[in-house]
C-alpha positions as CSV (number, residue, x, y, z in Angstrom):
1,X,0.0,0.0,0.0
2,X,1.4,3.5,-1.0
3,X,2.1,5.7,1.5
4,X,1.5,9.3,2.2
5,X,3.6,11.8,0.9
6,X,5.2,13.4,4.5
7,X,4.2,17.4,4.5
8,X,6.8,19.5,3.7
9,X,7.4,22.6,6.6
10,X,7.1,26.0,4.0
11,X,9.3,28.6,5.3
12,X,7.3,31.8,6.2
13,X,7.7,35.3,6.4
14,X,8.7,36.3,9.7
15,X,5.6,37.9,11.8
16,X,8.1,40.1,13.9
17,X,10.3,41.7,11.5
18,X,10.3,45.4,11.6
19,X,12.0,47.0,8.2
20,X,12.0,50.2,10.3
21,X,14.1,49.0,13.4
22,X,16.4,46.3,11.2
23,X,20.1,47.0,11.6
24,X,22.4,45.8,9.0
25,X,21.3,44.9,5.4
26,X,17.9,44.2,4.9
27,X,17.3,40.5,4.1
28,X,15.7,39.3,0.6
29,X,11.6,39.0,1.5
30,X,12.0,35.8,-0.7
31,X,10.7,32.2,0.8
32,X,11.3,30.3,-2.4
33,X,7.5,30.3,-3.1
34,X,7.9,31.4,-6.5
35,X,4.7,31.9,-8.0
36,X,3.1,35.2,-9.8
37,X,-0.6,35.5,-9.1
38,X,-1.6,37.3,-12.7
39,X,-5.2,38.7,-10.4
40,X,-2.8,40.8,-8.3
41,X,0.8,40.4,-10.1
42,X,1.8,39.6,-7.0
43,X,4.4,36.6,-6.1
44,X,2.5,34.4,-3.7
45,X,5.4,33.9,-1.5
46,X,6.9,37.2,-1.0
47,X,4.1,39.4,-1.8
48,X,6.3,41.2,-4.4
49,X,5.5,42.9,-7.8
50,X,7.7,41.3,-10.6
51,X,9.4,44.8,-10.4
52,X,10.1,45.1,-7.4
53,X,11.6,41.2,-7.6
54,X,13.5,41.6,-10.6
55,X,15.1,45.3,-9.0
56,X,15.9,44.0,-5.5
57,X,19.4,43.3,-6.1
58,X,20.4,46.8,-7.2
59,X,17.8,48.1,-4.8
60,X,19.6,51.0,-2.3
61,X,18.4,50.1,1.2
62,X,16.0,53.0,1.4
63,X,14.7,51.0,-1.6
64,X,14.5,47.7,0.1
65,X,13.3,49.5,3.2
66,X,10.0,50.8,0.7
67,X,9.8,47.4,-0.5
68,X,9.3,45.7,2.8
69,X,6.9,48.0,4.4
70,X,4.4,47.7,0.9
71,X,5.0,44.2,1.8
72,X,4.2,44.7,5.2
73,X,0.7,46.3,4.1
74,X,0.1,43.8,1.1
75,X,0.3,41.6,4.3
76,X,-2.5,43.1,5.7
77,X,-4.7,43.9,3.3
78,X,-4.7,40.2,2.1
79,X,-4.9,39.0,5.4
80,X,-8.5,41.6,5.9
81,X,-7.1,43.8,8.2
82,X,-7.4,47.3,8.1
């Protein structure tokens, strides 16, 4: 008899990071859930534009910082709060 596939642990987003308050270089929001949603053009995993995916590696901090607080309310908004 065939078993079960085992469930694979996602990573996730941390729930506590603050873009605002990070000291040092700002991480990559990437999870390695790579997967454009074409409804919103957002990445499923990250919650990143195509744009703003393709630019983060030349992205100045300040740029990175932007990034991760529209995250931050993409977050949100697709989780219903307000």
């Amino acid at each position: 008899m065939p078993q079960a596939p085992l469930p694979i642990p996602m990573p996730t987003m941390p729930q506590t990071f603050d873009p605002l308050t990070h000291q040092g270089k700002l991480p990559s929001p990437c999870i390695s859930l790579c997967v454009m949603t074409p409804s919103t053009g957002l990445c499923e995993g990250c919650h990143r534009t195509i744009d703003e995916i393709v630019g983060w590696s030349s992205a100045s901090e300040t740029g990175k910082r932007a990034i991760w607080l529209a995250i931050i309310e993409r977050r949100g908004t697709a989780s219903g709060a307000q």
